[in-house]
C-alpha positions as a Markdown table, in Angstrom:
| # | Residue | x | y | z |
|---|---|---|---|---|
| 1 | Unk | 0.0 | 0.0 | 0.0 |
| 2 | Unk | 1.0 | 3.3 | -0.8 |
| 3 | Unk | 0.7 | 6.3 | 1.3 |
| 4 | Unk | 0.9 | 10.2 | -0.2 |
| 5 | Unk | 1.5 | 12.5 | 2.5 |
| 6 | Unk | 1.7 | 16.2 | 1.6 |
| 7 | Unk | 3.2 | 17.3 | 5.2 |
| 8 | Unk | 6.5 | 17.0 | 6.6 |
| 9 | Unk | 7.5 | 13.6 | 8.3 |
| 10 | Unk | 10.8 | 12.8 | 10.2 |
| 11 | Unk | 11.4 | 9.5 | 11.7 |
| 12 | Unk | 15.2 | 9.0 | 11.9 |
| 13 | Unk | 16.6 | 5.6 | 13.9 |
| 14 | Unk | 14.3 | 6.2 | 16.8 |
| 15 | Unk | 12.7 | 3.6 | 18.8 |
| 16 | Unk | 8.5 | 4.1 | 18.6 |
| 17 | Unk | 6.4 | 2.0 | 17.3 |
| 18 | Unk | 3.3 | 4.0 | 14.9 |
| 19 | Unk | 0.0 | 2.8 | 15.8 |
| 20 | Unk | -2.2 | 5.6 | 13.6 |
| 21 | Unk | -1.3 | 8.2 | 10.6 |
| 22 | Unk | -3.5 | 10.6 | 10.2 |
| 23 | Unk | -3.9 | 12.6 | 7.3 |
| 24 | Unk | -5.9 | 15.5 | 6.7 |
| 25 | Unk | -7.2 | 17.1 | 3.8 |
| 26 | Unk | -6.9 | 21.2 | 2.9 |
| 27 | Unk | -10.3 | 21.7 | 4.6 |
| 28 | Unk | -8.6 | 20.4 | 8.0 |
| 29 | Unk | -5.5 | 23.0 | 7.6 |
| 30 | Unk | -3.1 | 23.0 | 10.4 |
| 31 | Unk | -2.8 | 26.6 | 12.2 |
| 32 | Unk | 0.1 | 27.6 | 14.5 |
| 33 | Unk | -0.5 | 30.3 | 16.6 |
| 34 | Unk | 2.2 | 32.6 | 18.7 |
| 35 | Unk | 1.2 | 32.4 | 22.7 |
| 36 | Unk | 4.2 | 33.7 | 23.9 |
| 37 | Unk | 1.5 | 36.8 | 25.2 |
| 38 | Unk | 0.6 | 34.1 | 27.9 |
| 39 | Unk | 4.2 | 34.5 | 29.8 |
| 40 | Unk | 3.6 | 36.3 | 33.0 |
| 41 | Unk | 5.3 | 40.0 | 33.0 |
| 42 | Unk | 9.0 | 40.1 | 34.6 |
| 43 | Unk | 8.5 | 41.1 | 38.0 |
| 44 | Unk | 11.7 | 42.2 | 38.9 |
| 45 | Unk | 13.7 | 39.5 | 40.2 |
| 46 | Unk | 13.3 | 35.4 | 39.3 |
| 47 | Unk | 11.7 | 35.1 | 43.0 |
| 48 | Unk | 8.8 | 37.9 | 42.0 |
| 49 | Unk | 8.1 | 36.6 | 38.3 |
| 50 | Unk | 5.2 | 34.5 | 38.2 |
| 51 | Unk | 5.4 | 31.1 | 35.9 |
| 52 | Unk | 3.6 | 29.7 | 33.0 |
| 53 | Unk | 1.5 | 26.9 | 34.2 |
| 54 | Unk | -1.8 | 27.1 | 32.1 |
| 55 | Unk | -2.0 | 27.6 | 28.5 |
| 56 | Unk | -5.1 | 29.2 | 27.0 |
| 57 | Unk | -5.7 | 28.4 | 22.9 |
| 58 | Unk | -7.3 | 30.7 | 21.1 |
| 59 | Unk | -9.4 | 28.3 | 19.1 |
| 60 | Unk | -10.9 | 24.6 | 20.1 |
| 61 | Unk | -8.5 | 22.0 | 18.9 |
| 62 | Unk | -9.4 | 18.7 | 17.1 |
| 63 | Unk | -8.3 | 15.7 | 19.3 |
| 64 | Unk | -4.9 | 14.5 | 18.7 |
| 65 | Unk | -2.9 | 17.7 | 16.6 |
| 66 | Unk | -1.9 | 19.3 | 19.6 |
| 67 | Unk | 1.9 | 20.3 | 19.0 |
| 68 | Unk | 3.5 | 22.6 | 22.1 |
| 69 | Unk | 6.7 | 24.1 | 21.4 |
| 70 | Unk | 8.9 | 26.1 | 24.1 |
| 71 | Unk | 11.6 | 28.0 | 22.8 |
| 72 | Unk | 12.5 | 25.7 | 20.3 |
| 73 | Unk | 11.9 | 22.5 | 22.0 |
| 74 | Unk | 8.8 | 20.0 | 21.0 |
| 75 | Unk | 6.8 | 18.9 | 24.3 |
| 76 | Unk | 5.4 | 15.8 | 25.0 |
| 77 | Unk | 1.8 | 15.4 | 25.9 |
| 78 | Unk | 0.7 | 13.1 | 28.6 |
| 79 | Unk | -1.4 | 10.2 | 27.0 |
| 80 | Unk | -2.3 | 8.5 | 29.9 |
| 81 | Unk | -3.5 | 9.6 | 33.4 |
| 82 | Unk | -0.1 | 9.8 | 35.6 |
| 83 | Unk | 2.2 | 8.9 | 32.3 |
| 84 | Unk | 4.7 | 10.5 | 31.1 |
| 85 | Unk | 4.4 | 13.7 | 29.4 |
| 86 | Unk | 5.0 | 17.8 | 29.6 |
| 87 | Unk | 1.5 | 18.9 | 29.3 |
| 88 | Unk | -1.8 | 17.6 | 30.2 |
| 89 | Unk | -5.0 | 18.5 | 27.3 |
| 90 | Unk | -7.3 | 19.6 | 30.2 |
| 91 | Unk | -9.8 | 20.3 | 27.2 |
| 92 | Unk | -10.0 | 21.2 | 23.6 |
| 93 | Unk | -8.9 | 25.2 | 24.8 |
| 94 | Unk | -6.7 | 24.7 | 27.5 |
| 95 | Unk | -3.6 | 23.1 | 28.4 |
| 96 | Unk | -1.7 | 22.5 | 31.8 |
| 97 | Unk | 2.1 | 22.3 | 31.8 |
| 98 | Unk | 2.8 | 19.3 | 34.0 |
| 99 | Unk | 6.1 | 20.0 | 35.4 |
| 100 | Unk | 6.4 | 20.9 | 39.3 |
| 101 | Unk | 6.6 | 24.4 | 40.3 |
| 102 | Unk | 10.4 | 25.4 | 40.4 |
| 103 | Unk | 10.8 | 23.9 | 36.8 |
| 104 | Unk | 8.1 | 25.8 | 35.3 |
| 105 | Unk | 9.1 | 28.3 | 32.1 |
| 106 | Unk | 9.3 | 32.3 | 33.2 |
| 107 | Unk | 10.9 | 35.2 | 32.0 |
| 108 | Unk | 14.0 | 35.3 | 33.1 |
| 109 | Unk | 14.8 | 39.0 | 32.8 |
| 110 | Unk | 13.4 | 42.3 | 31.6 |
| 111 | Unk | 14.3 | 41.4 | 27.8 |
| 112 | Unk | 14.2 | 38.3 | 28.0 |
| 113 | Unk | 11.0 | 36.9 | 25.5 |
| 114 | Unk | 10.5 | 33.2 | 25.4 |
| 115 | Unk | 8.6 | 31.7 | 22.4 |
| 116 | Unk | 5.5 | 29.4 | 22.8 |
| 117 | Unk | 3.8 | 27.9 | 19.8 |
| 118 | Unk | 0.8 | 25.6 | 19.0 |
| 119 | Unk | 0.5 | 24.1 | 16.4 |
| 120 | Unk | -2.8 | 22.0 | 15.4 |
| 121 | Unk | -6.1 | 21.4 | 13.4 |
| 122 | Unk | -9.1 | 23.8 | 14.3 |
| 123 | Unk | -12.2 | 21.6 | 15.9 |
């Protein structure tokens, strides 16, 4: 069977095993959006800058597109209830980083702007 995917795919020499592929047509476009916005405001000092625990999307997201980025660095999501993962889908508009509290992201300085993407297929 062949397979025509019009999207970029990169599995190099890693060890998962691919259970589903799915493929979506043009009328199921993937969107990215720029949430960097979300990052508390410095407040001073690392001890007075609040962290980024909660992430607020600004449109529903279809089940299973979800892609997080921080900075650069592709999160995992947390399939199952007390897995792995970096983030927990709390629903289709909101997303909770799961990481304990001193290893949350926050600005770390007046200039400093960290980057937060997602990346998925509108609901």
């Amino acid at each position: 069977m062949s397979v025509v995917y019009p999207g970029l795919v990169n599995v190099d020499n890693s060890p998962i095993t691919v259970t589903t592929i799915n493929v979506y047509d043009d009328n199921q476009r993937t969107h990215t959006y720029d949430l960097s916005d979300q990052f508390p405001a410095w407040g001073g000092s690392l001890e007075l800058t609040d962290s980024l625990q909660v992430i607020t999307l600004p449109s529903p997201a279809r089940v299973n597109t979800l892609i997080i980025v921080l900075d650069g660095l592709t999160l995992s999501p947390q399939l199952i209830p007390g897995g792995d993962g970096d983030y927990i889908i709390t629903n289709s508009t909101t997303v909770t980083l799961n990481w304990g509290a001193d290893q949350l992201p926050k600005r770390h300085g007046l200039n400093d702007t960290p980057v937060l993407l997602a990346r998925y297929t509108l609901a």
